[in-house]
N, C-alpha and C positions, 0 to 999 in steps of 0.2 A: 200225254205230252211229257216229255222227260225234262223239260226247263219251262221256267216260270220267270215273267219279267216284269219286273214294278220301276217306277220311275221315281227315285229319290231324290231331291234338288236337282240339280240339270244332268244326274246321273241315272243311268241306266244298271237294274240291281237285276241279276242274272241268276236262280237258282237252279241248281242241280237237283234233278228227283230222281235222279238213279243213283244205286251204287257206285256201278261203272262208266267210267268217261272212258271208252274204248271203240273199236270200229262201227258198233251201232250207232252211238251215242253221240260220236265227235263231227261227224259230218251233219250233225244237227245242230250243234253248235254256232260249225261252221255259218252257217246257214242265218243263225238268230242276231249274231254279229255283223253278217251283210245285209240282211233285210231291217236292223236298226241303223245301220250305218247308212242304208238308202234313206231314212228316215229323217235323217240330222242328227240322230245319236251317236256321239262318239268317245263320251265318257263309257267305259263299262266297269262295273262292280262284280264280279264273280265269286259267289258261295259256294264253295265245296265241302261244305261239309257235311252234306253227306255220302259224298263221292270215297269208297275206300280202296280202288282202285284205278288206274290209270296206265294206259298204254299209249305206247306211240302214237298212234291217231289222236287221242285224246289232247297230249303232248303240242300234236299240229294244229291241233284247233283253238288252242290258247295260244299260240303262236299268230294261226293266222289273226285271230283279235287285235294282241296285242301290235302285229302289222299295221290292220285297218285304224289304231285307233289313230295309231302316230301318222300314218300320213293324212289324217284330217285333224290335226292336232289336238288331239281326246289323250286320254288316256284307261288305262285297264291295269285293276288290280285285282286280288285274287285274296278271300280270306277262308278260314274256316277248315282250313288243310289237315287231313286226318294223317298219321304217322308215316303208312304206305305212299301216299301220296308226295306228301314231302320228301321222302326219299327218292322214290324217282323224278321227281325237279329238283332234288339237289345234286344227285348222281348224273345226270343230264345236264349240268351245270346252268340250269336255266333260272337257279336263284339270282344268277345276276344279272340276268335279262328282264325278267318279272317284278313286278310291284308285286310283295305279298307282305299282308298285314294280320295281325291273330282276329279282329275282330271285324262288326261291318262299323259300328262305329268308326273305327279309326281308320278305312278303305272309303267310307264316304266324307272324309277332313283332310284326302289328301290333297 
């Protein structure tokens, strides 16, 4: 299983166990965020780190997240962002769409 999901306070903690968040990876994603969201989950906490790659897919599957969470008025943050990674969310100009925080600490206080 390439994500792992714990439930921290009324949040929902989402890790990555792959490298890559790319066309395998991101439609499973997809997939963890609509089948929590059927659920009543709609906080999400996303660990990437250890994600050191990311592609466009990847890209749309933190997208569709961070969609699902606002129209059930949750939200989705994102920590643990390895170099690669933040550079294509920040070059993708999605650091000012995204919550992202350096730690899970401070992704679960927000």
């Amino acid at each position: 299983m390439a994500f792992s999901v714990e439930k921290i306070k009324n949040q929902s903690v989402i890790r990555c166990k792959y490298e890559k968040l790319d066309t395998i990876s991101g439609p499973e994603l997809k997939s963890q965020f609509l089948f929590l969201s059927k659920n009543g989950d709609n906080n999400f906490v996303v660990d990437l780190s250890e994600v050191k790659y990311c592609d466009s897919s990847g890209l749309s599957a933190l997208l569709v997240g961070n969609r699902i969470s606002k129209e059930h008025n949750g939200s989705l943050t994102l920590f643990g962002l390895q170099p690669a990674v933040d550079k294509i969310i920040t070059i993708s100009q999605l650091d000012k769409v995204l919550n992202i925080t350096l730690d899970q600490d401070t992704a679960l206080n927000q």
